[in-house]
C-alpha positions as a Python dict, from the first residue, in 0.01 Angstrom:
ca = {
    (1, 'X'): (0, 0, 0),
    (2, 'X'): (116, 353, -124),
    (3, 'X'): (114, 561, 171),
    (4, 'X'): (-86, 938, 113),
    (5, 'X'): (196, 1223, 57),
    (6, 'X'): (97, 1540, 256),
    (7, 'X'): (259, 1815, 135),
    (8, 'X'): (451, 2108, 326),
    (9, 'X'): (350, 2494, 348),
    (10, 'X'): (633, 2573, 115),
    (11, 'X'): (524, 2325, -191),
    (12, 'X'): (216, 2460, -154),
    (13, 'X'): (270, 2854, -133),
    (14, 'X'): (533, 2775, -439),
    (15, 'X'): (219, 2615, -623),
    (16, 'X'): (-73, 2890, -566),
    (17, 'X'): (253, 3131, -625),
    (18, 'X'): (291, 3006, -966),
    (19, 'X'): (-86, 3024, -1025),
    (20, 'X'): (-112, 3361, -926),
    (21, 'X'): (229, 3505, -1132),
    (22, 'X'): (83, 3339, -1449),
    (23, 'X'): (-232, 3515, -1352),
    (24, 'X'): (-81, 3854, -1319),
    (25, 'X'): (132, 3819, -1680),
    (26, 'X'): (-212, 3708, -1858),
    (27, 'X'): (-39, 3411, -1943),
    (28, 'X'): (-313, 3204, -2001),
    (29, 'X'): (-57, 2871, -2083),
    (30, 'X'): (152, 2906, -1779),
    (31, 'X'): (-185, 2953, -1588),
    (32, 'X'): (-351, 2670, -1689),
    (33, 'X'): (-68, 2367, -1693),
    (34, 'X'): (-121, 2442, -1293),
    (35, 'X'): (-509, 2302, -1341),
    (36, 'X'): (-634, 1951, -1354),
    (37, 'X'): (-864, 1890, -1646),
    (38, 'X'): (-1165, 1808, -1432),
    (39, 'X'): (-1076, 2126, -1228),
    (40, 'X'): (-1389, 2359, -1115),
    (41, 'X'): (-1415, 2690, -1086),
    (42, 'X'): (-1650, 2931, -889),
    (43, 'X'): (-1613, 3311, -948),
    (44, 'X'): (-1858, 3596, -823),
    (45, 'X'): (-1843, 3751, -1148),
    (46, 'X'): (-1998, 3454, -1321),
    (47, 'X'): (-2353, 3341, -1397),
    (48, 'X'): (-2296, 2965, -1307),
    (49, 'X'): (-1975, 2687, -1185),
    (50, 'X'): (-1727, 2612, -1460),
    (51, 'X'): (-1660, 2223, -1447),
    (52, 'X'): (-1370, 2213, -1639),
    (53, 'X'): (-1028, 2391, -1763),
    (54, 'X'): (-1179, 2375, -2055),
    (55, 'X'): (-1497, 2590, -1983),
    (56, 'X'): (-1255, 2854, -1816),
    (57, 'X'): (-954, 2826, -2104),
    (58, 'X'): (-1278, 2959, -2351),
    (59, 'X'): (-1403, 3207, -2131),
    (60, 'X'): (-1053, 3356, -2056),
    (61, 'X'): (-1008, 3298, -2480),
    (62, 'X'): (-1333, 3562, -2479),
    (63, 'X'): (-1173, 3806, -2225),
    (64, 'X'): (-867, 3826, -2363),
    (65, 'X'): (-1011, 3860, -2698),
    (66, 'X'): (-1262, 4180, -2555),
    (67, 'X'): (-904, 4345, -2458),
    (68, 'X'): (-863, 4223, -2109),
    (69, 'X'): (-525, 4164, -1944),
    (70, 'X'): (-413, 4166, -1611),
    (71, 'X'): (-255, 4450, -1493),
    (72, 'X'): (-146, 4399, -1135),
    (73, 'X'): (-200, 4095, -895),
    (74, 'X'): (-89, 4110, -526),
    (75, 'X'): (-161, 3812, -298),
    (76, 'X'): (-143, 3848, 102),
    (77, 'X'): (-349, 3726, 396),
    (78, 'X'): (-222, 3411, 268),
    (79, 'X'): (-328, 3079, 524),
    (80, 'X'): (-211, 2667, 360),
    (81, 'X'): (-369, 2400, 498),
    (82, 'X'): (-204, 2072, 428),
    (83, 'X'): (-380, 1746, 408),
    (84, 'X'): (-322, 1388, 336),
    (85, 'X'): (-329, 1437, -42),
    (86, 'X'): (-323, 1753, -124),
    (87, 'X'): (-390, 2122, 12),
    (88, 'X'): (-614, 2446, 72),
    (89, 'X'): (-452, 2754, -14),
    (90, 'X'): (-656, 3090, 30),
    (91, 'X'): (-560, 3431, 41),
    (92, 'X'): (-675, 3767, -7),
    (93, 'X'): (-613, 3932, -389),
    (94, 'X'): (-570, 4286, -514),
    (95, 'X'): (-636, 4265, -893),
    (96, 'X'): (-653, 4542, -1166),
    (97, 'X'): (-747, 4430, -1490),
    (98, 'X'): (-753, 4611, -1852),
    (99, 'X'): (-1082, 4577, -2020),
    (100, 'X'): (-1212, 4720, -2358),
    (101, 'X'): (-1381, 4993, -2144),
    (102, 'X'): (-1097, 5095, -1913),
    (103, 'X'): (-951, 5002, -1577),
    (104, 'X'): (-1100, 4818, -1282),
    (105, 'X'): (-952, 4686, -990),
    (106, 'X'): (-1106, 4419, -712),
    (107, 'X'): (-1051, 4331, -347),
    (108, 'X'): (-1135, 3919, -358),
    (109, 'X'): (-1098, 3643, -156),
    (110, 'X'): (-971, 3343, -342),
    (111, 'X'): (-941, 2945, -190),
    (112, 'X'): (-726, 2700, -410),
    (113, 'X'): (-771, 2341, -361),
    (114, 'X'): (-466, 2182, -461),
    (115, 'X'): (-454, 1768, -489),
    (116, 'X'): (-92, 1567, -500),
    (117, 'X'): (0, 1459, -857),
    (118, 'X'): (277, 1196, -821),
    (119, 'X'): (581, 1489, -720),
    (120, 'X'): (371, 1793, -786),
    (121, 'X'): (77, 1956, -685),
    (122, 'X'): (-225, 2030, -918),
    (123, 'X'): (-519, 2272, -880),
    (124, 'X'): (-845, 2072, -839),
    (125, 'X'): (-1106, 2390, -738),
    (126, 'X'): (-1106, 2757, -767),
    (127, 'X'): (-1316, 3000, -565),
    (128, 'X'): (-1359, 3319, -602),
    (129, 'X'): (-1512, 3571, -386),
    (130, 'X'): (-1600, 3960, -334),
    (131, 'X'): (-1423, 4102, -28),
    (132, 'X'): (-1688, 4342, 139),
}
């Protein structure tokens, strides 16, 4: 029997730290080789869950194509929470974007739920949430 690896804090913050540096170039390849296929996403700003990279690699395809691009990203507040198989990362993120229409910037909460993937560690759920 294969014992369960549990990663450490600093696999972990090195993960969601790659995650959120692709994020902030717009680098929607580097982004998404961090995501399992069957990864789900929940963001404020949409209608309904995205159940797949796929659904969110098309809807980022859209934004990117309307002008959008990340301007800044700044992670803090950050709190890992190993487990016997993978991880919870959340943190608090300070975002301005580009759009067609100008400049916007958000205050969010985000939770990454990371899963062990033989010696790395792969994004399984994204959450997204407004920061009153």
């Amino acid at each position: 029997m294969t014992a369960v690896r549990t990663p450490d804090a600093a696999e972990v913050e090195a993960a969601a730290a790659s995650i959120v540096d692709a994020f902030a170039a717009t680098d929607g390849e580097r982004y998404f080789a961090r995501f399992a296929d069957d990864a789900s996403f929940v963001f404020h700003t949409e209608p309904s869950r995205l159940d797949s990279r796929a659904a969110y690699e098309r809807l980022w395809s859209t934004w990117v194509e309307s002008g959008w691009r990340v301007v800044s990203c700044a992670s803090s507040e950050r709190l890992v929470q190993p487990l016997p198989g993978g991880a919870v990362f959340s943190h608090t993120v300070d975002t301005t974007v580009e759009t067609g229409e100008g400049r916007e910037s958000y205050r969010e909460r985000e939770s990454i739920v990371f899963a062990v993937d033989g010696d790395r560690l792969v994004a399984v759920h994204e959450h997204l949430s407004p920061l009153a």
